[in-house]
Backbone bond lengths (Angstrom), bond angles and torsions (degrees), N, CA, C in turn:
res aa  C-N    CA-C-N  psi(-1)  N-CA   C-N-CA  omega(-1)  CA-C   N-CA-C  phi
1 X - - - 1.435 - - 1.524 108.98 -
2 X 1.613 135.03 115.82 0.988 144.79 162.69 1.877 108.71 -43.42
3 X 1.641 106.33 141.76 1.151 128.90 178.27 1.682 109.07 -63.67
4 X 1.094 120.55 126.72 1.450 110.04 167.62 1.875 111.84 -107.79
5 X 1.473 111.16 148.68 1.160 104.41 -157.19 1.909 96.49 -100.37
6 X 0.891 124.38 147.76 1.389 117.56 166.55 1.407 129.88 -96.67
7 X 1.539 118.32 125.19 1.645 120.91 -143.95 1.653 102.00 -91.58
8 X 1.250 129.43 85.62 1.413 108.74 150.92 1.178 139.44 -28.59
9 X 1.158 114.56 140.50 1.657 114.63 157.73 1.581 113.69 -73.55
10 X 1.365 94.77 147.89 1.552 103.52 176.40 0.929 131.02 -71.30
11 X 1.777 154.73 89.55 0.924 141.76 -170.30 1.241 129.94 -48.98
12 X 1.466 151.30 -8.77 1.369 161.76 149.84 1.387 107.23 -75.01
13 X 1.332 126.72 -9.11 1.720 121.50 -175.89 1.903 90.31 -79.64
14 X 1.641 79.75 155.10 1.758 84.08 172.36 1.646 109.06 -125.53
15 X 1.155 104.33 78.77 1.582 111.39 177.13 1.318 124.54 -32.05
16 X 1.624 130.25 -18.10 1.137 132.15 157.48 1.334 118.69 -93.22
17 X 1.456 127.89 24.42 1.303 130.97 139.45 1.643 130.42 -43.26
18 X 0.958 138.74 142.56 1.323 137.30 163.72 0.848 124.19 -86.09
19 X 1.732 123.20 126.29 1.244 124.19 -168.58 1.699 109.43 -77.37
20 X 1.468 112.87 124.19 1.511 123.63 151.19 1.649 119.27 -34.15
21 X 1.259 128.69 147.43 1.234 127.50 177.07 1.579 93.37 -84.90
22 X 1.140 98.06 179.21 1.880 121.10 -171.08 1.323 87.34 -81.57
23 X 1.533 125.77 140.73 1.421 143.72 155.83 1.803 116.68 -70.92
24 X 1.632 105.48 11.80 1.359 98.99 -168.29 1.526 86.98 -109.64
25 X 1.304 135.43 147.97 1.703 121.05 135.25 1.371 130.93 -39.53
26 X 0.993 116.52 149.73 1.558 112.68 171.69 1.319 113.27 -110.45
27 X 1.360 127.68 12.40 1.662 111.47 142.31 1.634 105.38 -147.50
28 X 0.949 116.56 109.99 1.984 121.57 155.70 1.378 135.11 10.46
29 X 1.181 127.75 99.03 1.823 126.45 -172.98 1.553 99.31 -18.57
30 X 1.310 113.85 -64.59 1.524 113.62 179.14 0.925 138.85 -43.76
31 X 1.649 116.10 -44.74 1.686 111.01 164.88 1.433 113.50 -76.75
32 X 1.029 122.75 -34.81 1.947 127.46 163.85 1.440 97.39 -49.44
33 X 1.318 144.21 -53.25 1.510 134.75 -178.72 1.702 110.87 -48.91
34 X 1.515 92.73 -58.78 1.853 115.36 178.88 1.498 98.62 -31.75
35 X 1.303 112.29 -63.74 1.217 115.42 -145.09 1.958 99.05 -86.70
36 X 1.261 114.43 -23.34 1.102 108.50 -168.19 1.962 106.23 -73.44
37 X 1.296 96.65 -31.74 1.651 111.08 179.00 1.729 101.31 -58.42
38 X 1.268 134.66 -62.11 1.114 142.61 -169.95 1.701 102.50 -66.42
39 X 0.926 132.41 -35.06 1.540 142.25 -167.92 1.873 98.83 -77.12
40 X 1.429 80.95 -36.25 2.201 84.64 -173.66 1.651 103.29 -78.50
41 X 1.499 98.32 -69.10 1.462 105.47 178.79 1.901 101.70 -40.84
42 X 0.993 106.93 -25.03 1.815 82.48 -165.69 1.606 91.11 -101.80
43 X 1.000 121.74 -23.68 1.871 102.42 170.01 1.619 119.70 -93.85
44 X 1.787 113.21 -3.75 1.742 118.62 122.86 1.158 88.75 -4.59
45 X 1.580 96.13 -105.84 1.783 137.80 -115.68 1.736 93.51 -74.85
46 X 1.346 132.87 -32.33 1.575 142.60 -142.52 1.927 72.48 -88.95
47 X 1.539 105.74 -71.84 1.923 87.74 -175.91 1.152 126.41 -63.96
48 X 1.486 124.48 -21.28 1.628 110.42 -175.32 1.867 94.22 -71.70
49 X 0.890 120.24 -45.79 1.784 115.35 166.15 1.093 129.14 -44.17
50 X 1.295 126.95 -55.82 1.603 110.11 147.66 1.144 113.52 -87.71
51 X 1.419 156.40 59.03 1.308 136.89 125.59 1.579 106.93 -121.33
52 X 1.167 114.90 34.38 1.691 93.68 -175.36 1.973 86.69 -128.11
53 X 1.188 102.81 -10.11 1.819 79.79 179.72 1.817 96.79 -81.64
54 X 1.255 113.18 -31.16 1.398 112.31 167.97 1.876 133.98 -40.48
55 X 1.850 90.06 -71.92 1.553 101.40 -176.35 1.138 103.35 -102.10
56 X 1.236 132.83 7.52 1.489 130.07 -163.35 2.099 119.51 78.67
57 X 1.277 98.16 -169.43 1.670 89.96 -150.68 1.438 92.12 -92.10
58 X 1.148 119.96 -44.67 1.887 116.52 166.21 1.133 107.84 -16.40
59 X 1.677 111.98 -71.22 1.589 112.85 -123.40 1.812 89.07 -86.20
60 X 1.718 114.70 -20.23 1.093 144.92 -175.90 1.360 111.62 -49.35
61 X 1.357 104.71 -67.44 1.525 118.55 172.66 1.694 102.33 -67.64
62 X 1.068 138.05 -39.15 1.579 126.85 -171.77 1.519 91.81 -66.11
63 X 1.613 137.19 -34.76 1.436 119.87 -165.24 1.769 88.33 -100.52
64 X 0.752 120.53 7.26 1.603 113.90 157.41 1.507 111.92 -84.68
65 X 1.344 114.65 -73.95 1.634 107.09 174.04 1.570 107.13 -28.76
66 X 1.709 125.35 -69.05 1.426 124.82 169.44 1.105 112.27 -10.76
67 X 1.194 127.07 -72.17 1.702 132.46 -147.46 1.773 97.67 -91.24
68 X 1.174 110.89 -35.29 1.702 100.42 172.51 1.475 111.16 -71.79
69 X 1.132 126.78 -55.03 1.477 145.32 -156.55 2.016 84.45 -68.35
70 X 1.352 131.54 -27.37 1.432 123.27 -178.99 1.028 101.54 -79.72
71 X 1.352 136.00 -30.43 1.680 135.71 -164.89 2.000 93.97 -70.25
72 X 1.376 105.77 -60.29 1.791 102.07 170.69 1.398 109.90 -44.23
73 X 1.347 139.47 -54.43 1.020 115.78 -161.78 1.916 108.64 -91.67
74 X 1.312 125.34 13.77 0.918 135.16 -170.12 1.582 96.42 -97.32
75 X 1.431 106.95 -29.87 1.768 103.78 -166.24 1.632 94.24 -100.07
76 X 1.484 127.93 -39.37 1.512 117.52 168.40 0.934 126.34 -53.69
77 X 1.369 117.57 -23.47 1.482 123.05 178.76 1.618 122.83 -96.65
78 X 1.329 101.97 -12.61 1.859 98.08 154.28 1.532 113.73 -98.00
79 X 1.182 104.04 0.97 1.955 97.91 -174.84 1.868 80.52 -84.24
80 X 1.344 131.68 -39.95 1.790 143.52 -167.97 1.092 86.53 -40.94
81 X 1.542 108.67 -65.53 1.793 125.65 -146.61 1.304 98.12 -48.68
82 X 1.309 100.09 -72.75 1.431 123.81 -168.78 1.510 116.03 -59.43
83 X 0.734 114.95 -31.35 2.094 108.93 164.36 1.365 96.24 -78.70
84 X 1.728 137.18 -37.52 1.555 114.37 -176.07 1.239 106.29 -63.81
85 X 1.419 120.53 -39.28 1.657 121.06 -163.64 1.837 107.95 -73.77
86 X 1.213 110.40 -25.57 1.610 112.99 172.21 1.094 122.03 -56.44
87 X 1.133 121.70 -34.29 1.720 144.63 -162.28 1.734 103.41 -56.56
């Protein structure tokens, strides 16, 4: 049976430190893309459905593009933030 060693604590550590978050992401440009495409296209489709029995299907689809086309600039603009604030 191998020796096991027993791990002290470090006396210079300060256990009431706060732990830093992980420097890694926790999910991949790619699946954040995946998901951002499906998230737009489907809040598209959710307003041209309720707004087109209203204003009709034009004006329907223009506040569909709106509300999808905000979800892109909603996710480019925290990936912005967040690389300015890293710096």
């Amino acid at each position: 049976m191998a020796k096991t060693k027993k791990i002290r604590p470090d006396k210079k550590s300060n256990t009431n430190a706060p732990l830093l978050p992980p420097a890694e992401p926790w999910i991949s440009m790619r699946n954040g893309v995946v998901i951002i495409i499906f998230t737009s296209i489907g809040m598209a489709v959710l307003t041209v459905i309720q707004v087109a029995p209203i204003k009709g299907w034009l004006e329907g689809a223009l506040w569909g593009l709106l509300f999808g086309g905000l979800i892109w600039v909603i996710y480019f603009g925290m990936i912005y933030i967040n690389r300015f604030l890293k710096r």
